[in-house]
Steps between C-alpha positions, in 0.01 A plus 500: 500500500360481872661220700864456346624606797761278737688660784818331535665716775397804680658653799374815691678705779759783638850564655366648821713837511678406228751264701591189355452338834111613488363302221126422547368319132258232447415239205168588370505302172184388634337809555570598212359206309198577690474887422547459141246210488248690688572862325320712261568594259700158478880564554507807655589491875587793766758392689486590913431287823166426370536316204820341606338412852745651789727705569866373508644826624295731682579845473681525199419523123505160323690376188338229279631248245391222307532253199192409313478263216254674230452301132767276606799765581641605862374864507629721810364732690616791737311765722495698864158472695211634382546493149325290254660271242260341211681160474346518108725701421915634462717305751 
């Protein structure tokens, strides 16, 4: 069903050269909200600096992760940039 969808953490980003001194990562629960609201078909985002508006750490290839409440239950979600998750489904 379209629109049983609630982000309830998202977070977006890289360890610039793998150094654990380099982290650039963002919160983009937001975004999210937004790209799953406004997708088509409903649920099914590509994740990249588009859709999760910036670039936290330019340069290198991004991880994403995120929580998202779907019929009632804490679903999660994990993926590298430019890959496309359909919050409908698995997690």
């Amino acid at each position: 069903m379209a629109g049983n969808l609630a982000v309830q953490f998202a977070v977006y980003g890289a360890l610039a050269n793998g150094s654990p001194d380099g982290t650039g990562a963002t919160g983009v629960s937001d975004a999210l909200q937004r790209a799953i609201n406004e997708s088509s078909p409903y649920g099914t985002v590509t994740i990249d600096n588009n859709t999760m508006r910036g670039d936290p750490c330019p340069g290198y290839t991004k991880h994403f992760g995120a929580i998202v409440v779907r019929d009632g239950k804490p679903r999660f979600f994990a993926c590298q940039e430019g890959q496309t998750i359909n919050f409908e489904m698995g997690g």
